[in-house]
N, C-alpha and C positions, 0 to 999 in steps of 0.2 A: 356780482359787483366786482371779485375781484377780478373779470376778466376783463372788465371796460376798464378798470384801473391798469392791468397791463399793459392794453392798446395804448392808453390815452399818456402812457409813460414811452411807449416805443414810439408815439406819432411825436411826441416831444423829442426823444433822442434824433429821431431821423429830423425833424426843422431843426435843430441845433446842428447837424452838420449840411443845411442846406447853403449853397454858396448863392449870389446874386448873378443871375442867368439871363438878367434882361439887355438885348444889344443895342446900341446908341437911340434907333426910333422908339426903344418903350419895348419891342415884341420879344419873348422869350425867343433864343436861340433853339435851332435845332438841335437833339441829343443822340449821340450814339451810343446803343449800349453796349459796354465792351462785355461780354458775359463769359461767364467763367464754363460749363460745357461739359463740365465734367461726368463720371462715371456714376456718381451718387444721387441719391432723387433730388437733393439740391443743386448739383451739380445740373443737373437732366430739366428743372425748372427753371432754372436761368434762361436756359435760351429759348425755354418753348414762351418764357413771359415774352423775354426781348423779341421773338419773331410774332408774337401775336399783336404785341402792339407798334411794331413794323408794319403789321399788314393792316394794324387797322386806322393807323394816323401816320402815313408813310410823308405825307408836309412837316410833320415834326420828331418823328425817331428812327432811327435806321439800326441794326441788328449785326453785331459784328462776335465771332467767338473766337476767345482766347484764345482755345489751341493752335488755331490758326496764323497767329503771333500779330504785331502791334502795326503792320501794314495800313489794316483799315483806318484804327486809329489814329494815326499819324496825317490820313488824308481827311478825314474827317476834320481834324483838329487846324490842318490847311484848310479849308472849307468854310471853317468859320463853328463848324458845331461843337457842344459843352459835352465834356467826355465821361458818361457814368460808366465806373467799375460796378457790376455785378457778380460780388462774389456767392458763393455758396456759402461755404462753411469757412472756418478758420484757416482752411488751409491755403487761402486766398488766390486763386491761381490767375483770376483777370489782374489782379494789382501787382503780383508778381510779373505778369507778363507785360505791363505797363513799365514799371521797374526798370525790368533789364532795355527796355526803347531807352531810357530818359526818362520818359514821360509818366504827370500825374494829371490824374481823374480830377475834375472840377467838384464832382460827389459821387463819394463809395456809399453802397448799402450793400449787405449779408444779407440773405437768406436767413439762415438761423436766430438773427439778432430780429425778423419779423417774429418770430413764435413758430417757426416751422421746423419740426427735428428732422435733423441729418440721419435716416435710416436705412434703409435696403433701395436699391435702384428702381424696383417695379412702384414704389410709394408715392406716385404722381397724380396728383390728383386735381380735376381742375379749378376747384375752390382756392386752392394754395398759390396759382399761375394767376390767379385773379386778384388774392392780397397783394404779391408782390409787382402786378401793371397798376394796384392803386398808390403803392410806396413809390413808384417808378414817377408817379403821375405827380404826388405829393412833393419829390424831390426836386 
């Protein structure tokens, strides 16, 4: 019981910071995820979520990492598409790197704030890349 009551509090926190994403016809925009890339297994799950559901509904998400700095974002956001920060952990580095462009995310989600701990880099698991394409989906 009390793990559906943490979900069912995280799925509340993440529609609470859900923005309205729908463009003048009614259809959700497309989303780029700017993901954070990093060295940590959250970091490492970022982009393998953002490139999996790139590859798998490429008409609505496209895959962009932070380290690579705010380039894609920037043309995206010309483009027309709604720009998710996928951070890992606290240390924010997709929002950060948004940041220093200008620019903000239409909606941020963490890693960690799913129920995923920040641990050792090998901690990748595909269950956890799968939470986070339903947060992505949910957002």
């Amino acid at each position: 019981m009390e793990m559906e009551s943490k979900e069912k509090e995280q799925k509340e926190l993440l529609q609470s910071r859900i923005t309205e994403t729908k463009n003048p016809s009614g259809k959700r925009k497309s989303t780029l995820i700017f993901a954070c890339s990093g060295l940590s297994n959250t970091g490492k799950l970022t982009m393998q979520a953002a490139s999996a559901l790139a590859f798998r509904r490429p008409d609505m998400y496209r895959a962009a990492a932070a380290h690579k700095g705010a380039g894609a974002a920037e043309d995206a956001a010309s483009e027309g598409f709604r720009i998710l920060a996928l951070d890992g952990c606290t240390d924010r580095c997709a929002t950060k790197k948004l940041d220093e462009a200008g620019m903000q995310a239409e909606v941020y989600l963490m890693v960690t704030e799913l129920g995923i701990e920040k641990t050792r880099p090998s901690d990748v698991k595909p269950e956890y890349v799968e939470k986070i394409i339903r947060a992505i989906r949910d957002a």
